[in-house]
PyMOL Python script that loads the backbone (N, CA, C, O; Angstrom):
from pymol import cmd

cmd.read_pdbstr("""\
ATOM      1  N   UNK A   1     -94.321 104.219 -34.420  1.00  0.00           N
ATOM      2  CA  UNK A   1     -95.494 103.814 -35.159  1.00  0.00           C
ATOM      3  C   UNK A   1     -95.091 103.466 -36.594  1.00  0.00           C
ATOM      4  O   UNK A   1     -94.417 104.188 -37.329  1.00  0.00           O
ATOM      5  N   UNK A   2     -95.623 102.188 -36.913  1.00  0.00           N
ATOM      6  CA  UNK A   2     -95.384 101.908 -38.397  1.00  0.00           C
ATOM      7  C   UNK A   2     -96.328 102.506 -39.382  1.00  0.00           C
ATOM      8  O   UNK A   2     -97.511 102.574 -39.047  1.00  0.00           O
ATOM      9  N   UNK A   3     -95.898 103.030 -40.767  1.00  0.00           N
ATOM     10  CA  UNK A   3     -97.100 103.704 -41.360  1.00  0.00           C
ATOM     11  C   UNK A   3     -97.195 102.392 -42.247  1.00  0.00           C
ATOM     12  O   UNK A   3     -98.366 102.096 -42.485  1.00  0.00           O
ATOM     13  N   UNK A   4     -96.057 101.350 -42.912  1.00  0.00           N
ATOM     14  CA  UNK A   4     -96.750 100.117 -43.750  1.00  0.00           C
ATOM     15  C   UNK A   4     -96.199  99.064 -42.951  1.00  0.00           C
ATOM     16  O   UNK A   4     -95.128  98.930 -42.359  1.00  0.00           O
ATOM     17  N   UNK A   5     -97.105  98.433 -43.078  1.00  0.00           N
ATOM     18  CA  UNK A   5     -97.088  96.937 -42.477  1.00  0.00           C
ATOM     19  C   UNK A   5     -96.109  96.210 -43.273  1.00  0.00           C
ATOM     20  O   UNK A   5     -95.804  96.700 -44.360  1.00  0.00           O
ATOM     21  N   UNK A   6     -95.458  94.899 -42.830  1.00  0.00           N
ATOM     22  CA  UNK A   6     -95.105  94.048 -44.236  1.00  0.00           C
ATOM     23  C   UNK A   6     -96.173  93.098 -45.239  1.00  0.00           C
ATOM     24  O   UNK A   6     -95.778  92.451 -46.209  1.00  0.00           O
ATOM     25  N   UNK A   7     -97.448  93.164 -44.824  1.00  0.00           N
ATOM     26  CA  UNK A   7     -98.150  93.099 -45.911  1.00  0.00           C
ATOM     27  C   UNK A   7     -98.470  94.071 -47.035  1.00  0.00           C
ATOM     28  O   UNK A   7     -98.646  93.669 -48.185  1.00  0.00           O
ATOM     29  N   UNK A   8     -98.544  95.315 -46.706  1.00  0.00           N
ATOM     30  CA  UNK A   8     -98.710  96.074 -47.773  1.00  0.00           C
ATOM     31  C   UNK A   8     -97.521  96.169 -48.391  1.00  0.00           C
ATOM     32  O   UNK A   8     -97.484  96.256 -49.618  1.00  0.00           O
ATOM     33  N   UNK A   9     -96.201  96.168 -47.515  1.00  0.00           N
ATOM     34  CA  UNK A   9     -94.769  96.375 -48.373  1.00  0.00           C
ATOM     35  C   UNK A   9     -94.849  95.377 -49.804  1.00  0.00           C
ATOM     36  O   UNK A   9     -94.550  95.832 -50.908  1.00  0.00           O
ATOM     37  N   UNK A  10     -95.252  94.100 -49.616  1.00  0.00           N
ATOM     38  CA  UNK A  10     -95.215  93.232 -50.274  1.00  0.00           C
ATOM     39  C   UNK A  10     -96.344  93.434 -51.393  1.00  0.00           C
ATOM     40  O   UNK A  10     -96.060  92.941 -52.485  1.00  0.00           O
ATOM     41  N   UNK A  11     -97.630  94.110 -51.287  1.00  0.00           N
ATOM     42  CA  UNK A  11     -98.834  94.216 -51.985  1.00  0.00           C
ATOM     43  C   UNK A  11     -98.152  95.602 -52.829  1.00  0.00           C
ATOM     44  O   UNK A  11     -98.457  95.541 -54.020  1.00  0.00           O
ATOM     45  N   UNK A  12     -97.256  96.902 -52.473  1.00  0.00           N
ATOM     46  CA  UNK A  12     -96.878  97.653 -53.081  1.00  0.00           C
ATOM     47  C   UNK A  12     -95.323  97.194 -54.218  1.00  0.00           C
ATOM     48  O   UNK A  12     -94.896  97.767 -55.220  1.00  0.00           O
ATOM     49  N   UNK A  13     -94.802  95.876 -53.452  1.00  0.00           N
ATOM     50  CA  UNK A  13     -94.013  95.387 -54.252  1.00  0.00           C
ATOM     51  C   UNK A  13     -94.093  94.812 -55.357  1.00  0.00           C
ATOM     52  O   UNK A  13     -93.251  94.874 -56.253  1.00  0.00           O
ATOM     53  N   UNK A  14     -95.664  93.887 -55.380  1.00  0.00           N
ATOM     54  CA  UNK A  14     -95.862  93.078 -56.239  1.00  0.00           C
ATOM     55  C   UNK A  14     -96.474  94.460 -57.433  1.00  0.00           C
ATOM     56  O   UNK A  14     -96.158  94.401 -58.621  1.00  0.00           O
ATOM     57  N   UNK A  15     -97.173  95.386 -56.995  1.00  0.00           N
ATOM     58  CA  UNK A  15     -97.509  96.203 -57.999  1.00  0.00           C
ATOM     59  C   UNK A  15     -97.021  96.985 -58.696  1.00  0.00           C
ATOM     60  O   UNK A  15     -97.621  97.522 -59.628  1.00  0.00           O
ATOM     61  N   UNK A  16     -95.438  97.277 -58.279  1.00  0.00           N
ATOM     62  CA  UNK A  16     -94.664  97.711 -58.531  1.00  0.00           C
ATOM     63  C   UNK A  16     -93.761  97.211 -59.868  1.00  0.00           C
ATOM     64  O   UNK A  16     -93.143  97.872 -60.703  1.00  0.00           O
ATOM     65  N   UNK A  17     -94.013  95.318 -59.659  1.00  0.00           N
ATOM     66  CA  UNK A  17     -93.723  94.430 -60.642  1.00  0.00           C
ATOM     67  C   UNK A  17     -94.261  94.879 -61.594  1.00  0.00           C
ATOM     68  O   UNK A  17     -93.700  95.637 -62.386  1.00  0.00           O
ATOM     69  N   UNK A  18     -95.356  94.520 -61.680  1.00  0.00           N
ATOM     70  CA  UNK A  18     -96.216  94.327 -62.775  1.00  0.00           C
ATOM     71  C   UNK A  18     -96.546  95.672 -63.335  1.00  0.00           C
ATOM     72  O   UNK A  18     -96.924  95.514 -64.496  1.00  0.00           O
ATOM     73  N   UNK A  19     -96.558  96.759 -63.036  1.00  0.00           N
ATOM     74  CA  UNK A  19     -96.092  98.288 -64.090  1.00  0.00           C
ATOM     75  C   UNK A  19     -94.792  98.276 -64.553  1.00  0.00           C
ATOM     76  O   UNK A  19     -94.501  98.700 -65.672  1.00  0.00           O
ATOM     77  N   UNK A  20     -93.935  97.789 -63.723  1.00  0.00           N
ATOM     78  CA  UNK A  20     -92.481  97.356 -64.513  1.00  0.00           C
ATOM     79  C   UNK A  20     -92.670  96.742 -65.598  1.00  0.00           C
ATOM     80  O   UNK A  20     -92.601  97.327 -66.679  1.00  0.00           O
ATOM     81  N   UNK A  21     -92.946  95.437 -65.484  1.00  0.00           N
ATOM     82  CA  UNK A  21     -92.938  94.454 -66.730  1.00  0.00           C
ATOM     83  C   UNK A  21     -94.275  95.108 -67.625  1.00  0.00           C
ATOM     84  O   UNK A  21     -93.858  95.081 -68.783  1.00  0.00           O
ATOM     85  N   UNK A  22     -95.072  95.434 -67.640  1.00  0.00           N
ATOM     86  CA  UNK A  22     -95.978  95.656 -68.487  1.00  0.00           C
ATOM     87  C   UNK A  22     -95.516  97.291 -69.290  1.00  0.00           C
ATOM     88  O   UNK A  22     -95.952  97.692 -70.369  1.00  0.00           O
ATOM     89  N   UNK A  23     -94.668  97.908 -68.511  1.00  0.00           N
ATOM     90  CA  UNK A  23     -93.460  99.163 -69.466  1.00  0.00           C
ATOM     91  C   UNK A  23     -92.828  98.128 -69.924  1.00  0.00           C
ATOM     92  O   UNK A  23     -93.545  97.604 -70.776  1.00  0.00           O
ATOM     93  N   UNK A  24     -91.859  97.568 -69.799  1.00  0.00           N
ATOM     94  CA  UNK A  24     -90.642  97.287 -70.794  1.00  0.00           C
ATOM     95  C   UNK A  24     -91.512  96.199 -71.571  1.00  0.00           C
ATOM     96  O   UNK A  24     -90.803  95.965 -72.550  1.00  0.00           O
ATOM     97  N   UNK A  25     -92.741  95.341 -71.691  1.00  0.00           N
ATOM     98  CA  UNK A  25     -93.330  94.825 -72.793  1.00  0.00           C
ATOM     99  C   UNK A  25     -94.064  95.930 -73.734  1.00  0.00           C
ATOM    100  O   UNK A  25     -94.152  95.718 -74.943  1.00  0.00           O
ATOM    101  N   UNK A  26     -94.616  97.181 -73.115  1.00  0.00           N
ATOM    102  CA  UNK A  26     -94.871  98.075 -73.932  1.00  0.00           C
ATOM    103  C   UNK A  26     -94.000  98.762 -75.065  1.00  0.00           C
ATOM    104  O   UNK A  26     -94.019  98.789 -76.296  1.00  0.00           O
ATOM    105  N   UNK A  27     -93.103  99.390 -73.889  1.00  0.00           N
ATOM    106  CA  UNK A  27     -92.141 100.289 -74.352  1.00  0.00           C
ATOM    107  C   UNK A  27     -91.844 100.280 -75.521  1.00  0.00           C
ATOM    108  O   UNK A  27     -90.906  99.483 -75.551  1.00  0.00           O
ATOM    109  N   UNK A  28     -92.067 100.752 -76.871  1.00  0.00           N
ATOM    110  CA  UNK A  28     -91.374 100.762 -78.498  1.00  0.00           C
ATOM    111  C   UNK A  28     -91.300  99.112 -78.708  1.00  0.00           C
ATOM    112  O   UNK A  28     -90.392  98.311 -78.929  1.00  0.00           O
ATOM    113  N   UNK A  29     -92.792  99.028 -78.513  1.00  0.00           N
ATOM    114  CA  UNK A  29     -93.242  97.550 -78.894  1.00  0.00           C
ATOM    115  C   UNK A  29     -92.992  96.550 -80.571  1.00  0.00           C
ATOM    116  O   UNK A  29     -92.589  95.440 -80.919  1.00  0.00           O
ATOM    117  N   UNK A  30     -93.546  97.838 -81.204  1.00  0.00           N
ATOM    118  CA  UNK A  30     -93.373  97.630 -82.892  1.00  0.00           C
ATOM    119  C   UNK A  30     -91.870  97.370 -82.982  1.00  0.00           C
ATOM    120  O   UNK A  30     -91.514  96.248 -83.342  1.00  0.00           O
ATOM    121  N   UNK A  31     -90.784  98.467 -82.635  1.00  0.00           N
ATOM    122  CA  UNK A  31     -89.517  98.289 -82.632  1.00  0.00           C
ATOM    123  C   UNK A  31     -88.543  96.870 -82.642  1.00  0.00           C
ATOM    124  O   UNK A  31     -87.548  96.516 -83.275  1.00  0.00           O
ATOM    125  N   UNK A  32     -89.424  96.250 -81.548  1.00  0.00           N
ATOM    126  CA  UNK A  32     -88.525  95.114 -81.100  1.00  0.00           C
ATOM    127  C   UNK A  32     -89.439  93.985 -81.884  1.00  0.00           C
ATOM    128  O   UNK A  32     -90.651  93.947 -82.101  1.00  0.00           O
ATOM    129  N   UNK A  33     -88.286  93.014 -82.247  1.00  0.00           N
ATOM    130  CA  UNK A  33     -88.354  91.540 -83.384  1.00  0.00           C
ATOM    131  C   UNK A  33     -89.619  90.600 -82.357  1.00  0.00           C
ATOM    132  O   UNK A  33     -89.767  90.756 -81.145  1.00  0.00           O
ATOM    133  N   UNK A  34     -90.183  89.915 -82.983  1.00  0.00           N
ATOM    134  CA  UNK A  34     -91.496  89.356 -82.210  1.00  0.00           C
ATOM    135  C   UNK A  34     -90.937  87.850 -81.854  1.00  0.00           C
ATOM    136  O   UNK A  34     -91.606  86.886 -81.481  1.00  0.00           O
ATOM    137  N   UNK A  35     -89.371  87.931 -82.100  1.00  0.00           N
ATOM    138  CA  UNK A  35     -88.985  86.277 -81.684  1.00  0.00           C
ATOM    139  C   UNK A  35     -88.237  85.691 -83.085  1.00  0.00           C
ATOM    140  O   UNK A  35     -88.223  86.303 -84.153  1.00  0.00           O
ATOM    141  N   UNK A  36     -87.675  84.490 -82.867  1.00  0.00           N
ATOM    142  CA  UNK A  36     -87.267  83.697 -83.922  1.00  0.00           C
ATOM    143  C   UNK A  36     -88.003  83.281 -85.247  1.00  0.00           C
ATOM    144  O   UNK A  36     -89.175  82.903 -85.256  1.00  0.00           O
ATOM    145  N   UNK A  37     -87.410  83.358 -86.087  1.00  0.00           N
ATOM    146  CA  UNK A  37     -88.041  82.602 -87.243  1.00  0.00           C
ATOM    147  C   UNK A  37     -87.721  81.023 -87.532  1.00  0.00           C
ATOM    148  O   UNK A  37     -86.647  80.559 -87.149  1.00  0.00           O
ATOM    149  N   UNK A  38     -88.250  80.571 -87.911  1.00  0.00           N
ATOM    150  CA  UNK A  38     -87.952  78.788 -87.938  1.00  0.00           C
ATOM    151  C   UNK A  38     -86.555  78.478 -88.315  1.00  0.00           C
ATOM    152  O   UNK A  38     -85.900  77.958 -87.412  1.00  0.00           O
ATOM    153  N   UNK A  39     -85.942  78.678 -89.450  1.00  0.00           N
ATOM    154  CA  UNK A  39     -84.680  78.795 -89.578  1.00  0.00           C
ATOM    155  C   UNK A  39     -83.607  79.145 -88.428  1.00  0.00           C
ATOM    156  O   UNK A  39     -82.885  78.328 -87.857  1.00  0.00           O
ATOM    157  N   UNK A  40     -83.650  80.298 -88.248  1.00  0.00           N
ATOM    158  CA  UNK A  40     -83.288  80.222 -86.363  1.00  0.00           C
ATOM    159  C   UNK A  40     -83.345  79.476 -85.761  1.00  0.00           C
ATOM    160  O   UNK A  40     -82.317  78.815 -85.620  1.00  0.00           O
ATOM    161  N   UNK A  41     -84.569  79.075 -85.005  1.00  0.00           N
ATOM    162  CA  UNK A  41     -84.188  78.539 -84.226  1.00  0.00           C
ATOM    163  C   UNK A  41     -83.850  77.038 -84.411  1.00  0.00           C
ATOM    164  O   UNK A  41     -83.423  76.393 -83.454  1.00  0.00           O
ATOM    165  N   UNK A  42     -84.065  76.385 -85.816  1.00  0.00           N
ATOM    166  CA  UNK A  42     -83.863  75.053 -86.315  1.00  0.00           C
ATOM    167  C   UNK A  42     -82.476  75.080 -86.288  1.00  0.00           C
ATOM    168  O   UNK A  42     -81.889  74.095 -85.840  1.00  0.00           O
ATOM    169  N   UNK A  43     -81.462  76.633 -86.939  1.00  0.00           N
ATOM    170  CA  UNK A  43     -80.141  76.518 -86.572  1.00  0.00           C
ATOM    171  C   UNK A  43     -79.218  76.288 -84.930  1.00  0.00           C
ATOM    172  O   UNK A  43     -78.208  75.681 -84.573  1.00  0.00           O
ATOM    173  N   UNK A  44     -80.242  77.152 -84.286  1.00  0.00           N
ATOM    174  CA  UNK A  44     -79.756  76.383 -82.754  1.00  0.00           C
ATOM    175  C   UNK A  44     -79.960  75.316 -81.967  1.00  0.00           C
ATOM    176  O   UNK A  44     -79.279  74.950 -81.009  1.00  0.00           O
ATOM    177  N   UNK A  45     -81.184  74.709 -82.534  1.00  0.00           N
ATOM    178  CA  UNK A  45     -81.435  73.618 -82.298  1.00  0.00           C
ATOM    179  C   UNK A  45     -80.675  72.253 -82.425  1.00  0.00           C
ATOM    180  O   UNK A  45     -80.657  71.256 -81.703  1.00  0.00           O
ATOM    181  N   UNK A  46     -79.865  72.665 -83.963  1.00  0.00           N
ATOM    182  CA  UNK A  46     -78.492  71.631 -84.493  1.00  0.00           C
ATOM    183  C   UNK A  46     -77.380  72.029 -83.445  1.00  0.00           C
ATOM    184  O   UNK A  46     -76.799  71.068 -82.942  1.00  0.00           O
ATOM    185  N   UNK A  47     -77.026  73.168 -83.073  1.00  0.00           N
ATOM    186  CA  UNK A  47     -76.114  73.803 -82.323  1.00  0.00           C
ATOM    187  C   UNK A  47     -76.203  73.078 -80.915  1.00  0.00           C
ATOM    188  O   UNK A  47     -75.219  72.912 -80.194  1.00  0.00           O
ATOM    189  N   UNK A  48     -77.338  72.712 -80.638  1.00  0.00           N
ATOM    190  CA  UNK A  48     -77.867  72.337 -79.520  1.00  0.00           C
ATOM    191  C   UNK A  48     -77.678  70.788 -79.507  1.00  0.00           C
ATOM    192  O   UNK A  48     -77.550  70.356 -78.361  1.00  0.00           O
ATOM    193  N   UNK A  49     -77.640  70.096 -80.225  1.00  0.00           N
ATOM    194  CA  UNK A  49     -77.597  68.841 -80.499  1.00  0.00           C
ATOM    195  C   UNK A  49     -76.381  68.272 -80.854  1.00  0.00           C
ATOM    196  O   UNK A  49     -76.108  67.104 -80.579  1.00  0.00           O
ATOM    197  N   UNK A  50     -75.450  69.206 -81.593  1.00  0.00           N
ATOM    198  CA  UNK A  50     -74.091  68.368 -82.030  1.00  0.00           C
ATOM    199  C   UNK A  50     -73.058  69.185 -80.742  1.00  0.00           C
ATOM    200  O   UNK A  50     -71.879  68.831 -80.715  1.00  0.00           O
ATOM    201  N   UNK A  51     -73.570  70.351 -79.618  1.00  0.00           N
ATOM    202  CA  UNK A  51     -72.426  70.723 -78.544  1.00  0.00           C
ATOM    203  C   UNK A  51     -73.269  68.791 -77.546  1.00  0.00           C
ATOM    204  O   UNK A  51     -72.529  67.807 -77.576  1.00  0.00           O
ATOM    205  N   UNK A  52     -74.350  68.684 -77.016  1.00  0.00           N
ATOM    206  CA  UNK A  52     -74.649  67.699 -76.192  1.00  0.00           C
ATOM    207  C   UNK A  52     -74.475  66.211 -77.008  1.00  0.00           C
ATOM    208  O   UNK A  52     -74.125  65.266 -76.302  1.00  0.00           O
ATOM    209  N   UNK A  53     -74.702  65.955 -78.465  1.00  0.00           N
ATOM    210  CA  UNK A  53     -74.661  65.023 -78.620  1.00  0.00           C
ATOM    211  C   UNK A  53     -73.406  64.014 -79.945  1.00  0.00           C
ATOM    212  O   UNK A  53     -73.157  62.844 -80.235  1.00  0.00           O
ATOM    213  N   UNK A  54     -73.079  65.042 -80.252  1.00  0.00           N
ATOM    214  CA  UNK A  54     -72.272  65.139 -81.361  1.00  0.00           C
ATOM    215  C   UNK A  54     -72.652  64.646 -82.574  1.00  0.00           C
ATOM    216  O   UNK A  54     -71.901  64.327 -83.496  1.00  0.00           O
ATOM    217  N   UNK A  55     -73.978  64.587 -82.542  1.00  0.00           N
ATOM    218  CA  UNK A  55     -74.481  64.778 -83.956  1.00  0.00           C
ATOM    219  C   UNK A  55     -75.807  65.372 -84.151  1.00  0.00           C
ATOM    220  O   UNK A  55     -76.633  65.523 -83.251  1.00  0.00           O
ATOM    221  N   UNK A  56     -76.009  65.801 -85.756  1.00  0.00           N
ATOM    222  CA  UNK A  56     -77.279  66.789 -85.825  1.00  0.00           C
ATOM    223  C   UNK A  56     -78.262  66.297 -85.930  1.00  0.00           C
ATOM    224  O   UNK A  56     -78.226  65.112 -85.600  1.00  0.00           O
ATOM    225  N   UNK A  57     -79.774  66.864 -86.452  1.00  0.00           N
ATOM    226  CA  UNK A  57     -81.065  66.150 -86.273  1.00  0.00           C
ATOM    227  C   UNK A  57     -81.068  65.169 -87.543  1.00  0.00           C
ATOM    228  O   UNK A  57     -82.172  64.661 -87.743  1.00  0.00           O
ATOM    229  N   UNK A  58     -80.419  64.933 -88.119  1.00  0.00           N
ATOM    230  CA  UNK A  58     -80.156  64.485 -90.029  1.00  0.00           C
ATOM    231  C   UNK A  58     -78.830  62.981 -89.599  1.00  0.00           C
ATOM    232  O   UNK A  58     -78.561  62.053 -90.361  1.00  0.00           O
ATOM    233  N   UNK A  59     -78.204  63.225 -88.098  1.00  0.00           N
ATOM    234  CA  UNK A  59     -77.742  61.750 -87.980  1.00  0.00           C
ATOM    235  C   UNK A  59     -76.259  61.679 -88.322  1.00  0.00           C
ATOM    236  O   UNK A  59     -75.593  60.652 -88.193  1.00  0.00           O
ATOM    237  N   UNK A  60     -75.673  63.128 -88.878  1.00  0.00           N
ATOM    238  CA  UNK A  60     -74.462  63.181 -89.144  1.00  0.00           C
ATOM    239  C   UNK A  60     -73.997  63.935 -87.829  1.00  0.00           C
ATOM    240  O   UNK A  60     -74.527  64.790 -87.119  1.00  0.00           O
ATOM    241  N   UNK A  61     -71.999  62.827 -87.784  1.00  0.00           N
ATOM    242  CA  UNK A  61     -71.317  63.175 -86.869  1.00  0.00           C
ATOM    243  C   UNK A  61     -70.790  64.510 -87.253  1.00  0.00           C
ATOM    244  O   UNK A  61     -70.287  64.616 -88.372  1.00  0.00           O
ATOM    245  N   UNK A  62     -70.846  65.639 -86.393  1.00  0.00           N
ATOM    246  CA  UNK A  62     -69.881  66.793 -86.816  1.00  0.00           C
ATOM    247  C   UNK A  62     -70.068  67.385 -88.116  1.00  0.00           C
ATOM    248  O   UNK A  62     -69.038  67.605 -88.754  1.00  0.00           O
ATOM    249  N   UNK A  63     -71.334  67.730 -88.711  1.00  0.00           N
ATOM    250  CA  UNK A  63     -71.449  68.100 -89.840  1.00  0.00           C
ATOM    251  C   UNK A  63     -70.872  69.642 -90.175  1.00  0.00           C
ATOM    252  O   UNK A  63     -71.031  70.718 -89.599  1.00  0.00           O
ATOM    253  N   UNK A  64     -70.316  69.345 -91.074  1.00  0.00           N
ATOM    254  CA  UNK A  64     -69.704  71.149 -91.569  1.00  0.00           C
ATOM    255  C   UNK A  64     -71.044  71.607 -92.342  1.00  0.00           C
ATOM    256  O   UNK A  64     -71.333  72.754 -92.000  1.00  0.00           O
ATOM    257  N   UNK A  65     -71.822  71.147 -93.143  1.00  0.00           N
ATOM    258  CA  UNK A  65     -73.161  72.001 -93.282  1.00  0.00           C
ATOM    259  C   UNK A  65     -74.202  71.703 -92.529  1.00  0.00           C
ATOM    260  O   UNK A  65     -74.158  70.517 -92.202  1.00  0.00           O
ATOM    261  N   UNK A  66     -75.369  72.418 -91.997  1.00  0.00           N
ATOM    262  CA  UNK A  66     -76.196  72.217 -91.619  1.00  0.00           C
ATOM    263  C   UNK A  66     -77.630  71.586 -92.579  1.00  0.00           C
ATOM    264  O   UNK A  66     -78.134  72.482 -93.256  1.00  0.00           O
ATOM    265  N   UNK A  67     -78.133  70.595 -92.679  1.00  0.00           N
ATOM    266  CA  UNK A  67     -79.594  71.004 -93.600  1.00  0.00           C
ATOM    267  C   UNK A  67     -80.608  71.181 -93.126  1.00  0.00           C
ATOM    268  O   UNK A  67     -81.176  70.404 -92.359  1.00  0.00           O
ATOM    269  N   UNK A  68     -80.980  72.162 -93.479  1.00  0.00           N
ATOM    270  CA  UNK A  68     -82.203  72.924 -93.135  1.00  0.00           C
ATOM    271  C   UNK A  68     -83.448  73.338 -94.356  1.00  0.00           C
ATOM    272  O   UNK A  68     -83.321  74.089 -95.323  1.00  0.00           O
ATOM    273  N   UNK A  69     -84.398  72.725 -94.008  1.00  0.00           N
ATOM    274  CA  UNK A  69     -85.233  72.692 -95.282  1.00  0.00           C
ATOM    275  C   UNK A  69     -85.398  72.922 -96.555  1.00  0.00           C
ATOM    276  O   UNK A  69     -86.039  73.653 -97.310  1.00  0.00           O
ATOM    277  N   UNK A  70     -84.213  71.626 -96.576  1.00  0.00           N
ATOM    278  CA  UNK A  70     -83.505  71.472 -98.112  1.00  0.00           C
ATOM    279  C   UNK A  70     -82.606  72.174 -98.679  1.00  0.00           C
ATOM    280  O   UNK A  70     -82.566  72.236 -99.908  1.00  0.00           O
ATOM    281  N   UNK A  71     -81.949  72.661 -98.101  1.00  0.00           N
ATOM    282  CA  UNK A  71     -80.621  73.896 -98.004  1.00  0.00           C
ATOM    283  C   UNK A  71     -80.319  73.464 -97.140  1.00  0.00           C
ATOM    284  O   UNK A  71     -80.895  72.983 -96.164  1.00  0.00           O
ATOM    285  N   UNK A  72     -78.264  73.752 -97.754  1.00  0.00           N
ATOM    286  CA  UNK A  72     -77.480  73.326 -96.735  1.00  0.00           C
ATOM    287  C   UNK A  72     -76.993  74.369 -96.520  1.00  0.00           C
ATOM    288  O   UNK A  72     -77.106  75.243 -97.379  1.00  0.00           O
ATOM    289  N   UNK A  73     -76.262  74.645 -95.263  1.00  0.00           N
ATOM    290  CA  UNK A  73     -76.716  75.987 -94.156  1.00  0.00           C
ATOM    291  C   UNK A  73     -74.525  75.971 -94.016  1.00  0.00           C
ATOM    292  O   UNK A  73     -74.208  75.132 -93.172  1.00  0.00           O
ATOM    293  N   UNK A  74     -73.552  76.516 -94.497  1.00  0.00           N
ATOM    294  CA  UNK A  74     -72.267  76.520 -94.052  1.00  0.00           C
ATOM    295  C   UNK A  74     -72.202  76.935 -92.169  1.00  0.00           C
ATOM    296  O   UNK A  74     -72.555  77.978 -91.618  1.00  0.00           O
ATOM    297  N   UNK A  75     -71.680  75.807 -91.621  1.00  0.00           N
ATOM    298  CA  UNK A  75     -71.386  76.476 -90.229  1.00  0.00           C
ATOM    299  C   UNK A  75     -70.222  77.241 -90.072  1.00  0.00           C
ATOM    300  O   UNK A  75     -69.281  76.490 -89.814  1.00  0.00           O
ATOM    301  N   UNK A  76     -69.896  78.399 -90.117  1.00  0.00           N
ATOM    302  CA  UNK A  76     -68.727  79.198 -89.895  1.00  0.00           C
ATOM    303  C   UNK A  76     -68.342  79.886 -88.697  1.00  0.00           C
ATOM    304  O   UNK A  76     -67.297  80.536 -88.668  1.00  0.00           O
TER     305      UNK A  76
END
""", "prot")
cmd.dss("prot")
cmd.show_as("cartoon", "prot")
cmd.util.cbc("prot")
cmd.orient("prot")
């Protein structure tokens, strides 16, 4: 005799998800950074553009500085 079907396996799986993910989005919430700041991600974005295209959003080949809202950014 079966006591779960494979529908409920799957209905206890999926609920199983979603107390997972809704702990580790809880968990020491304040703690953790809320994401990138513009600078960030504007720096990977160049990173992103001169590894695929070999040049940055500003049109230079291979730039050794980055500019980034009006500051130039040393790539090291």
């Amino acid at each position: 005799m079966k006591l779960i079907n494979k529908q409920d396996k799957k209905l206890v799986f999926a609920v199983m998800l979603i107390i997972i993910g809704a702990f580790v989005r809880i968990f020491e919430f304040c703690a953790i950074p809320s994401g990138l700041n513009q600078d960030e991600a504007f720096a990977g974005y160049e990173a992103f553009s001169i590894l695929n295209y070999g040049i940055d959003s500003a049109g230079y080949h291979n730039p050794c500085y980055f500019v980034s809202w009006g500051q130039r950014y040393e790539c090291t």
